[in-house]
Structure formats: C-alpha cells, structure tokens
N, CA, C and O atoms as a GROMACS GRO file, in nm:
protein
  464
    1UNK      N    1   0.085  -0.118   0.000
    1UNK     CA    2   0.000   0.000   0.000
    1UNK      C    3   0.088   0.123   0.000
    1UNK      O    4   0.156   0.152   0.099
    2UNK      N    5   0.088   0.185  -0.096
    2UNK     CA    6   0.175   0.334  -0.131
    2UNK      C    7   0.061   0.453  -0.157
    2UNK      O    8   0.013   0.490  -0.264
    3UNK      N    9   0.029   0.512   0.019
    3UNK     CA   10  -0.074   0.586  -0.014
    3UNK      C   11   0.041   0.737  -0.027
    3UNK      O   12   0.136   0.762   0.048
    4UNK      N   13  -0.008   0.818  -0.145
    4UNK     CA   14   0.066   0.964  -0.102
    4UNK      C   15  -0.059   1.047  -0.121
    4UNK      O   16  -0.175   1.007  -0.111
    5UNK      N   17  -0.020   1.167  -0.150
    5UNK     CA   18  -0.063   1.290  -0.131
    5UNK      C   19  -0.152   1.318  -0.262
    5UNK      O   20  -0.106   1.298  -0.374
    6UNK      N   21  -0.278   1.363  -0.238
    6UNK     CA   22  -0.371   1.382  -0.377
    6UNK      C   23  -0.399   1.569  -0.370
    6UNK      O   24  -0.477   1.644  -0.310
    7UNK      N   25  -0.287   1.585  -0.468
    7UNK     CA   26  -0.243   1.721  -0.509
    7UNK      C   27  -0.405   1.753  -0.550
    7UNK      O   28  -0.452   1.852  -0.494
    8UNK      N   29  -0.489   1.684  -0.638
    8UNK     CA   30  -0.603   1.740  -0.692
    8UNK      C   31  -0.677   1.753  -0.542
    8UNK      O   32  -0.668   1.869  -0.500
    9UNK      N   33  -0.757   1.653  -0.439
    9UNK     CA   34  -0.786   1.736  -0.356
    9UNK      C   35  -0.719   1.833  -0.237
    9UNK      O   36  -0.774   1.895  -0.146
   10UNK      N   37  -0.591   1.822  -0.271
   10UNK     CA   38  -0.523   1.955  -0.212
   10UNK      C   39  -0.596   2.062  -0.246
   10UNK      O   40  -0.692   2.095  -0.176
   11UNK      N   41  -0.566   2.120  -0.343
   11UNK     CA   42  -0.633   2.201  -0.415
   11UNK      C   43  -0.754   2.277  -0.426
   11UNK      O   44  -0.771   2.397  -0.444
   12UNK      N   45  -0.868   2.142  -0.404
   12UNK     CA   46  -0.993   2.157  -0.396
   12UNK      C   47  -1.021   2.245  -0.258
   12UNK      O   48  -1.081   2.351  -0.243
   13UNK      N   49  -0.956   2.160  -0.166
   13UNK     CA   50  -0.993   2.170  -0.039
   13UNK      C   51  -0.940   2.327   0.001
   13UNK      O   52  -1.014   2.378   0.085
   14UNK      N   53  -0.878   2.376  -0.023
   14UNK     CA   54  -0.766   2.527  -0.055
   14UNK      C   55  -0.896   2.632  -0.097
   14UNK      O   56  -0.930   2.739  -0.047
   15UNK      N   57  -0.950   2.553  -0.213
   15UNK     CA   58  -1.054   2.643  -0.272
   15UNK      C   59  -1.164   2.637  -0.169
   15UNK      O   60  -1.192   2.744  -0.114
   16UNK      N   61  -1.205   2.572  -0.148
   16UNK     CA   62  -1.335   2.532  -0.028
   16UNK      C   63  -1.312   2.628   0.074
   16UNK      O   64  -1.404   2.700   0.114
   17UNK      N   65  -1.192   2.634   0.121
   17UNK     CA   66  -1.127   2.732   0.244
   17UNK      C   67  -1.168   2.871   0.190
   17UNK      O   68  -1.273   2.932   0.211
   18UNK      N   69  -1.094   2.896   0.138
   18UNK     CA   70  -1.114   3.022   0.061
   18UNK      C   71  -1.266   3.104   0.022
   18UNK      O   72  -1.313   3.217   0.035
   19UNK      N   73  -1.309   2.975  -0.030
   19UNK     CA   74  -1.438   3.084  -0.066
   19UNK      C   75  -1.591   3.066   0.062
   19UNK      O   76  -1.705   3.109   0.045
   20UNK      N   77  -1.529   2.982   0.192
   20UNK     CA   78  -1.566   3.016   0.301
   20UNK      C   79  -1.668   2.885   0.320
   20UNK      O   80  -1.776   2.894   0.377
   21UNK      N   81  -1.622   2.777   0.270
   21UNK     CA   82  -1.703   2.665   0.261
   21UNK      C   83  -1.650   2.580   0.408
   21UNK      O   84  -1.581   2.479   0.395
   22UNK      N   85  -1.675   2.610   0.496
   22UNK     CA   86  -1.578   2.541   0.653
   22UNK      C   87  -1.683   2.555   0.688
   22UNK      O   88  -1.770   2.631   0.644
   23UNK      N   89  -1.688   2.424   0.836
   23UNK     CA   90  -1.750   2.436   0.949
   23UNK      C   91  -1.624   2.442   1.016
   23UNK      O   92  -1.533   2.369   0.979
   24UNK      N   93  -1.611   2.520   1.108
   24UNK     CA   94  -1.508   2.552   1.230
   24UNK      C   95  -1.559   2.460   1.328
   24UNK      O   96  -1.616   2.527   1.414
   25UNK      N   97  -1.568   2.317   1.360
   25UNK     CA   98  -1.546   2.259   1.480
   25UNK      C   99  -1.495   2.219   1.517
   25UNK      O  100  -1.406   2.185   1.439
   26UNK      N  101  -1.479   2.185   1.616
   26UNK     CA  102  -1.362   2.074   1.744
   26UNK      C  103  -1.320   1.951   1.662
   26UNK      O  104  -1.404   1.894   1.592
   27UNK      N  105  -1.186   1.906   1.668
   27UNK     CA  106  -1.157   1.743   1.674
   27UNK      C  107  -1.267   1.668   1.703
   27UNK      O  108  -1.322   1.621   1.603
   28UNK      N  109  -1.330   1.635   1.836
   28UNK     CA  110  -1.442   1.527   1.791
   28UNK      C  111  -1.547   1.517   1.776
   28UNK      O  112  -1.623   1.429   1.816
   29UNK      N  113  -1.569   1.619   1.706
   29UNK     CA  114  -1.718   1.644   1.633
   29UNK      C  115  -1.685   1.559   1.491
   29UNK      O  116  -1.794   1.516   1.453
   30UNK      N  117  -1.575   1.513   1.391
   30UNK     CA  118  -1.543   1.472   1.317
   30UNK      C  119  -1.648   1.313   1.336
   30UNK      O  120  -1.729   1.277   1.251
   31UNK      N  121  -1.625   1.255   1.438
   31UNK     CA  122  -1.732   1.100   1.429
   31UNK      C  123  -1.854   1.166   1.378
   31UNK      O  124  -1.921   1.109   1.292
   32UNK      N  125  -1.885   1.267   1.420
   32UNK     CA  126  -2.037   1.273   1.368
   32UNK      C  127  -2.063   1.348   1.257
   32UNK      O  128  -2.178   1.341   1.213
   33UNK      N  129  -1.994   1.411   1.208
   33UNK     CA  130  -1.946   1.505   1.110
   33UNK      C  131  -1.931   1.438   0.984
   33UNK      O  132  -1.972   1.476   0.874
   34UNK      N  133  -1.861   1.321   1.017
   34UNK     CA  134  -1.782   1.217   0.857
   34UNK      C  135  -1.907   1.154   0.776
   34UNK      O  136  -2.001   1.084   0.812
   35UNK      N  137  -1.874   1.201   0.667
   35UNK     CA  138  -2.016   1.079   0.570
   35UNK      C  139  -1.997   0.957   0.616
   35UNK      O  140  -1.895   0.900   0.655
   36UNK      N  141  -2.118   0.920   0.606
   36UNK     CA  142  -2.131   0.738   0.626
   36UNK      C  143  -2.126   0.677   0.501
   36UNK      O  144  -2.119   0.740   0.395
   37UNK      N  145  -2.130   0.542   0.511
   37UNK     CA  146  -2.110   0.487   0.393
   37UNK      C  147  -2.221   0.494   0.323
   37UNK      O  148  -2.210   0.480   0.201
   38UNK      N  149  -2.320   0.510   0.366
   38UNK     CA  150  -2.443   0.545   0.265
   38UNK      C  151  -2.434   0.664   0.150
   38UNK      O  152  -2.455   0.663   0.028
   39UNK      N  153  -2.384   0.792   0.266
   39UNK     CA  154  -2.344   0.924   0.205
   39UNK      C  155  -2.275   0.910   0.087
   39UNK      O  156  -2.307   0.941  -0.028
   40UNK      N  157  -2.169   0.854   0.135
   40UNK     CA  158  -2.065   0.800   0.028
   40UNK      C  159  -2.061   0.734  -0.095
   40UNK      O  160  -1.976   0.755  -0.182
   41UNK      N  161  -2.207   0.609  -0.107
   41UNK     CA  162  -2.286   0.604  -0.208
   41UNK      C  163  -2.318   0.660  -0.266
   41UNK      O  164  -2.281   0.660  -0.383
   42UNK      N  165  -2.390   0.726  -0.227
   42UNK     CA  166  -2.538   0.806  -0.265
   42UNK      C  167  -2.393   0.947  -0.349
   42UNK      O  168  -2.425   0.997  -0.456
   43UNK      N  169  -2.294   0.977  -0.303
   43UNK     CA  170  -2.209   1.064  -0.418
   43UNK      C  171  -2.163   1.029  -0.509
   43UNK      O  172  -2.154   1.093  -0.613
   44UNK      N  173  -2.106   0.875  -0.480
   44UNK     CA  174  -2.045   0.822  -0.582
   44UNK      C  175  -2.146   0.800  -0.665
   44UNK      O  176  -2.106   0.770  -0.777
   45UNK      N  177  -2.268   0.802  -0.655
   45UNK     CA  178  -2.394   0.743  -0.766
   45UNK      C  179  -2.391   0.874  -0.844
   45UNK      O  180  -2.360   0.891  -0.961
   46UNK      N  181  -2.436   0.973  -0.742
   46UNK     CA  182  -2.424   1.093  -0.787
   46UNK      C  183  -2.354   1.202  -0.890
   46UNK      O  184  -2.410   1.270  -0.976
   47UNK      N  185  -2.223   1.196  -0.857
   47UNK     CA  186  -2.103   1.261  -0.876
   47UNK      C  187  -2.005   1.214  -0.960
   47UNK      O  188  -1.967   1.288  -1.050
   48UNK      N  189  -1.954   1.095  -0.946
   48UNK     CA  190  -1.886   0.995  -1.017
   48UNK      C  191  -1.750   0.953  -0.917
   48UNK      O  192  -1.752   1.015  -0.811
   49UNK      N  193  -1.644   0.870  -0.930
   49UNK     CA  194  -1.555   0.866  -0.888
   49UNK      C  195  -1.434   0.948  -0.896
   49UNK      O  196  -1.343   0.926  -0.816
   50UNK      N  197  -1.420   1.051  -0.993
   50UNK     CA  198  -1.310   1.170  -0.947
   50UNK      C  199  -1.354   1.263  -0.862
   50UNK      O  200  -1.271   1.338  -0.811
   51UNK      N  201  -1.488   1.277  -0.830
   51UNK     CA  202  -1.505   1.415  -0.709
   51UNK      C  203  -1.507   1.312  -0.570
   51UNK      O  204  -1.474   1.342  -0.455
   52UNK      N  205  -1.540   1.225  -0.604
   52UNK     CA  206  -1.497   1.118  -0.441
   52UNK      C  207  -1.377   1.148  -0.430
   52UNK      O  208  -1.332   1.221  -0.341
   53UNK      N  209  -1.309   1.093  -0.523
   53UNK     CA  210  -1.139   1.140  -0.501
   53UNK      C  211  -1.128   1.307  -0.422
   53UNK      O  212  -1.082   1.328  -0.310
   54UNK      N  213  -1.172   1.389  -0.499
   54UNK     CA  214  -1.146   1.527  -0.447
   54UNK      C  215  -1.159   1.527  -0.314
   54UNK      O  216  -1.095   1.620  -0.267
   55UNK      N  217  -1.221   1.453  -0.219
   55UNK     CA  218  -1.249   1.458  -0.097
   55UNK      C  219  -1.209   1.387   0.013
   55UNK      O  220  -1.264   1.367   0.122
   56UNK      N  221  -1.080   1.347  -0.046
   56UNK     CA  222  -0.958   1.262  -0.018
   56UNK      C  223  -0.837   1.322  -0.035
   56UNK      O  224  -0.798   1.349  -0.149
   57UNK      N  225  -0.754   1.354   0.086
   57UNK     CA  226  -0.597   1.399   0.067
   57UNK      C  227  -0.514   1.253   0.036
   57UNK      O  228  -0.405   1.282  -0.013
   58UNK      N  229  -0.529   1.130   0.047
   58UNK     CA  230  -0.449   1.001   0.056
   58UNK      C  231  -0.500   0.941  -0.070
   58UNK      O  232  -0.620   0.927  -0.098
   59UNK      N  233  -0.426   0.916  -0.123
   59UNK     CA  234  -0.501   0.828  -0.285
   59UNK      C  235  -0.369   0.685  -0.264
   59UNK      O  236  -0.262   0.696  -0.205
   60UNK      N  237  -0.420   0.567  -0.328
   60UNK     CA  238  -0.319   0.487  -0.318
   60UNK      C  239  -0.387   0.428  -0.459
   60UNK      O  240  -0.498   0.380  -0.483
   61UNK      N  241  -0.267   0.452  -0.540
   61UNK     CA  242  -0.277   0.419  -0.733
   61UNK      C  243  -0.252   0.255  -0.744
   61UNK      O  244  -0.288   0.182  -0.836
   62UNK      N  245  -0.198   0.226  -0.651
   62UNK     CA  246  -0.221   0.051  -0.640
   62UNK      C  247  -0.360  -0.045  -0.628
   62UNK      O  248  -0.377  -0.166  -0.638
   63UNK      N  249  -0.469   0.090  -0.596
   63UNK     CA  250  -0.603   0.055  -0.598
   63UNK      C  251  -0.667   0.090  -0.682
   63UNK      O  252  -0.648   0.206  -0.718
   64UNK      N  253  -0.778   0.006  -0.757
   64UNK     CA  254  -0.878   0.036  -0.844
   64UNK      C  255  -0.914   0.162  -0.799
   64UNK      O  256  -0.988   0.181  -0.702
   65UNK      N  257  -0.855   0.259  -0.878
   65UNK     CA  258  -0.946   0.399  -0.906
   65UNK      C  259  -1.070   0.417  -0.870
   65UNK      O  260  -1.092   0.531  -0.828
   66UNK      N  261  -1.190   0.323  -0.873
   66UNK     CA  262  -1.317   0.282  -0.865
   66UNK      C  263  -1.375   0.214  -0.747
   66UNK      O  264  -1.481   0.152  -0.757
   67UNK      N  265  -1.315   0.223  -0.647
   67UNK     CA  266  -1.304   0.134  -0.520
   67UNK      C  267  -1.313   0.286  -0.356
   67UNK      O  268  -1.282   0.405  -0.346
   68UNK      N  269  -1.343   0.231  -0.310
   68UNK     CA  270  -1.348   0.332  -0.161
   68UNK      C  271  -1.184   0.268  -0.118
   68UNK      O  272  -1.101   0.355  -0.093
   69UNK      N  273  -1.143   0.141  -0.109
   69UNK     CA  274  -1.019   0.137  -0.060
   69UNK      C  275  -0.893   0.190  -0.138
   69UNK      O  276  -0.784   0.151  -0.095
   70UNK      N  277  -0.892   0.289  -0.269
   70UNK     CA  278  -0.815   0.405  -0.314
   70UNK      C  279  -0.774   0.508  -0.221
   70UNK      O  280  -0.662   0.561  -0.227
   71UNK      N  281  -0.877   0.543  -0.118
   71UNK     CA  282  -0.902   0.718  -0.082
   71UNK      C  283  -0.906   0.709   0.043
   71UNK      O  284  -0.975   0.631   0.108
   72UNK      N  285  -0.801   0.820   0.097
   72UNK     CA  286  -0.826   0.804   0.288
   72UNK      C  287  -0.784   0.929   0.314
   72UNK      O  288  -0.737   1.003   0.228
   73UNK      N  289  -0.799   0.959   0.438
   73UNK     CA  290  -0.805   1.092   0.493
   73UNK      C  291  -0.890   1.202   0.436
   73UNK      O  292  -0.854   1.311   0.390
   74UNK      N  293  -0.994   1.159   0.447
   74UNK     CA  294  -1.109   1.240   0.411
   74UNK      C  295  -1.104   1.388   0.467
   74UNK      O  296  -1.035   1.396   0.568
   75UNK      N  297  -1.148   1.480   0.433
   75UNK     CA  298  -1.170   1.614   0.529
   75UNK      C  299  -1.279   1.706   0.490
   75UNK      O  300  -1.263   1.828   0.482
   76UNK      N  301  -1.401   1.639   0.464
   76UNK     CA  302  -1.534   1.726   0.418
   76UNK      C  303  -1.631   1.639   0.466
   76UNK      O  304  -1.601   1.531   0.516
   77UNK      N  305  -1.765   1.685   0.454
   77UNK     CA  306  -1.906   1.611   0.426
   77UNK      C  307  -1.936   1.606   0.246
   77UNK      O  308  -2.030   1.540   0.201
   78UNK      N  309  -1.842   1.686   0.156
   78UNK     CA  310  -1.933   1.682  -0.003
   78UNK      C  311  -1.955   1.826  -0.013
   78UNK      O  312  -1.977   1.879  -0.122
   79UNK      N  313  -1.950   1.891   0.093
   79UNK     CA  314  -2.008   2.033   0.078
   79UNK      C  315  -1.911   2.142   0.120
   79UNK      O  316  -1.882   2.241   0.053
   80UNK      N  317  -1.860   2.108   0.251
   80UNK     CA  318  -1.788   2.189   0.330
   80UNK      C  319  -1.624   2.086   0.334
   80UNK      O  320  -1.593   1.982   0.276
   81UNK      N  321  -1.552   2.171   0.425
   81UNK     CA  322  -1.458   2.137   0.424
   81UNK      C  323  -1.476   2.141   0.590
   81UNK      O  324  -1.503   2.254   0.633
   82UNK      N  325  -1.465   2.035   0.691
   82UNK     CA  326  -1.482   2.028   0.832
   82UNK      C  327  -1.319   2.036   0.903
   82UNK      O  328  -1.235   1.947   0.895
   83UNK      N  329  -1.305   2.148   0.961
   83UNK     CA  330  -1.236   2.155   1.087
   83UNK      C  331  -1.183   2.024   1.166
   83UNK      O  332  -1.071   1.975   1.168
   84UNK      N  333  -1.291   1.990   1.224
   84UNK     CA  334  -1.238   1.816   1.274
   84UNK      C  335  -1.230   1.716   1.191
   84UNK      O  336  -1.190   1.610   1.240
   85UNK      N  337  -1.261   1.718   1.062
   85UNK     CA  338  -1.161   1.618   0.960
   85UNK      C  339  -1.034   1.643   0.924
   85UNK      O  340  -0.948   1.560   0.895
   86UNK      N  341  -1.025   1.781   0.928
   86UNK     CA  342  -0.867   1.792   0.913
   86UNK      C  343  -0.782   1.799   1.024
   86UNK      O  344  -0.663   1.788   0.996
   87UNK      N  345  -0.811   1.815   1.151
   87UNK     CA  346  -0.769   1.794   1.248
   87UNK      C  347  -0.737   1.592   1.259
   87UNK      O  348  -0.626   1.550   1.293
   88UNK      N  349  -0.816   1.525   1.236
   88UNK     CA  350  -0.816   1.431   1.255
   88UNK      C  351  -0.727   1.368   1.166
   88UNK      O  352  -0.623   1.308   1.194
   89UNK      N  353  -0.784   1.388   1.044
   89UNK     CA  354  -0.657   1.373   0.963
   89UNK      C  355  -0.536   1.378   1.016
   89UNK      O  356  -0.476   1.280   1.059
   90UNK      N  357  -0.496   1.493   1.013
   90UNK     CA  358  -0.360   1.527   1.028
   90UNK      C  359  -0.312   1.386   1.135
   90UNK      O  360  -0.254   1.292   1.081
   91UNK      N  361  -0.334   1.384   1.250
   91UNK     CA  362  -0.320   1.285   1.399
   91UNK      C  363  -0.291   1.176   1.327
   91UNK      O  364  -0.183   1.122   1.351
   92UNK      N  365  -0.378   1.120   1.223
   92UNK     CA  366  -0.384   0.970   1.193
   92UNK      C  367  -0.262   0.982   1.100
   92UNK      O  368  -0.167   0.907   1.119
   93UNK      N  369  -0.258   1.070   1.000
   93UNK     CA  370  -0.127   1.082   0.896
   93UNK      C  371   0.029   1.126   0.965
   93UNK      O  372   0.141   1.116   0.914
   94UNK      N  373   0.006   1.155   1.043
   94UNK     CA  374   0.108   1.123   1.164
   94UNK      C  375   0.152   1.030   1.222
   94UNK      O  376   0.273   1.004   1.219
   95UNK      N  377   0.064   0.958   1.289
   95UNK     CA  378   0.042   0.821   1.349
   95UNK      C  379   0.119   0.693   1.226
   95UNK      O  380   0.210   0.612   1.248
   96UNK      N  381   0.060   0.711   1.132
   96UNK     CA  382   0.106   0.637   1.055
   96UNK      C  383   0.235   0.694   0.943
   96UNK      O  384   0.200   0.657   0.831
   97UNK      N  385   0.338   0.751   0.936
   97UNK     CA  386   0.411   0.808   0.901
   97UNK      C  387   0.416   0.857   0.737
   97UNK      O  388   0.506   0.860   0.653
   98UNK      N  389   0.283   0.891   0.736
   98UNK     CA  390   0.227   0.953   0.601
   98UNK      C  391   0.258   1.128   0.575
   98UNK      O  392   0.176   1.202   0.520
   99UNK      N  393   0.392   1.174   0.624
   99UNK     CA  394   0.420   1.307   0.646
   99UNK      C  395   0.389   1.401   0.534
   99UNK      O  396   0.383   1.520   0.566
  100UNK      N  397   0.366   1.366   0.401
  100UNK     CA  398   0.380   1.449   0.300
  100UNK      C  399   0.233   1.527   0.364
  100UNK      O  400   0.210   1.647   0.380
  101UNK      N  401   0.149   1.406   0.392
  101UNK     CA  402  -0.048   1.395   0.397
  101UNK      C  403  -0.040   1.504   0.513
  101UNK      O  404  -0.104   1.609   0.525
  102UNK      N  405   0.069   1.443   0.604
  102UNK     CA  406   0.047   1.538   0.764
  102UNK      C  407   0.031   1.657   0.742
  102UNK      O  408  -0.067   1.725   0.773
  103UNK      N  409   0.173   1.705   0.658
  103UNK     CA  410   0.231   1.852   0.624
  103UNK      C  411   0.144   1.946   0.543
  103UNK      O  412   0.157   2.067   0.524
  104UNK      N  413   0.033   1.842   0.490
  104UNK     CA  414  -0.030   1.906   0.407
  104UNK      C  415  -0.165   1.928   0.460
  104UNK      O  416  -0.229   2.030   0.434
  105UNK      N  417  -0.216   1.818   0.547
  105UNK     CA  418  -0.348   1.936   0.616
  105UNK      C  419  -0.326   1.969   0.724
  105UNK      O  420  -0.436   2.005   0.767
  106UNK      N  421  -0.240   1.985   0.816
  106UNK     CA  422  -0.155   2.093   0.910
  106UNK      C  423  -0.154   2.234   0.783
  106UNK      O  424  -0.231   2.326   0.810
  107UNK      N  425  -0.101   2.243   0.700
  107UNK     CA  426  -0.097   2.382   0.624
  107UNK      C  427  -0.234   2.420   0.577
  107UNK      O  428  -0.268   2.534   0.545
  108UNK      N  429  -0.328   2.282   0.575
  108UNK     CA  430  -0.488   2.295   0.548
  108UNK      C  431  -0.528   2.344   0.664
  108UNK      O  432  -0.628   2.416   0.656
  109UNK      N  433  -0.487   2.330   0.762
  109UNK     CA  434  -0.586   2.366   0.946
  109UNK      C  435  -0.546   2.544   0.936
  109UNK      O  436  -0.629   2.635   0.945
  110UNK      N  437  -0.375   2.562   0.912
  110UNK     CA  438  -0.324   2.675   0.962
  110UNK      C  439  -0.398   2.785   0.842
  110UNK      O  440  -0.387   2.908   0.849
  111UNK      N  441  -0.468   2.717   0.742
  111UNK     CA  442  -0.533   2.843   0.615
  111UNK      C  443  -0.695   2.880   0.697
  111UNK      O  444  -0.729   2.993   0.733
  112UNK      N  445  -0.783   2.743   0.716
  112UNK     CA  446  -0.876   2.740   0.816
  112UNK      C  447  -0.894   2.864   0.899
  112UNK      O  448  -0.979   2.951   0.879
  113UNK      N  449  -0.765   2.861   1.036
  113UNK     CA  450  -0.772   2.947   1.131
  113UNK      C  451  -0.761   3.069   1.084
  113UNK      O  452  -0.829   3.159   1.131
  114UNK      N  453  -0.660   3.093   0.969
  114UNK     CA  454  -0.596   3.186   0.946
  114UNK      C  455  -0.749   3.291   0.873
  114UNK      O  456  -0.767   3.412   0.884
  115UNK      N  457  -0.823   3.202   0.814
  115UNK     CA  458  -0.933   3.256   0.718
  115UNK      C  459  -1.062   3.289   0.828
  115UNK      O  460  -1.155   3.365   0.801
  116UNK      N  461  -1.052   3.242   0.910
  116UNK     CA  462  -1.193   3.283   1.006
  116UNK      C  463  -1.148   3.371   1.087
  116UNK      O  464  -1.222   3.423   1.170
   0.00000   0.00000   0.00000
C-alpha cells in the first residue's frame, strides 16, 4: 500500500477554504461530522468517482481507481470542508508516518484558522 498525497484534492480543499465553505469545529465532532457509507454512495452514484477522489488527501494508485479502498483521509461532508476532519486527519497521517499527507493538512488547518 503506497498511499501519497492527492495534489487534486489539495487544491480543492484550498478552494473550499477560501471561498468560506468550513464548518469551524472541534476534533471530535469529526465522528459525527464524517459521511457514512451510505453518504458516500449516494455521491459516488451521484457525482462519479473523481469528485470522491477530491475529498480525499491520501489516494493509493495501487487501488482500483473505482473502489473506496483508493481514498483516505477524508476532510469534508461533499459540501464543506470540516475543521475536525482535518484535524483528525492530520493525527492519523502522523500516526502512521504519512508526512507528506500530515504537512499538508496541518498547512490545510493553519489556512482554516488563518481565514476565520
């Protein structure tokens, strides 16, 4: 498993910040905050499989493109960009020595604060 860094939802998520698409909450508001797997359906039916991607900093190209086990470290609901997903993020991409992922929504949290 060679998960790195998904420059496209870098990006996205940058824009989301910016044009004021955040909920500002706590770390563990994220459990209740995160799409479920239904949610997650119901976009991919929706949307297709590159905007799932967008909503993913971790992509791993060793996985069917077309699969939920491609995409990790989520940091939205589809709409917003959540505070405690990127907080959470960051902890777990830490935890597991995914630093590019860390470095990159740590600079996602510090645009967050910096923008509200």
């Amino acid at each position: 498993m060679a998960i790195e860094l998904n420059q496209a939802a870098l990006r996205h998520a940058r824009s989301l910040v910016r044009d004021g698409k955040v909920v500002r909450d706590e770390r563990d508001d994220w459990s209740e905050a995160a799409p479920s797997a239904d949610d997650e359906n119901r976009f991919i039916d929706r949307e297709g499989w590159t905007q799932f991607a967008h909503w993913h900093l971790g992509i791993d190209r060793d996985e069917n493109g077309e699969t939920k086990q491609a995409y990790s470290f989520p940091y939205g609901d589809f709409r917003r960009v959540h505070r405690s997903g990127v907080i959470s993020g960051e902890s777990r991409a830490g935890q597991y020595d995914h630093t590019e992922i860390r470095d990159a929504l740590r600079s996602l949290l510090e645009l967050i604060d910096d923008e509200g």
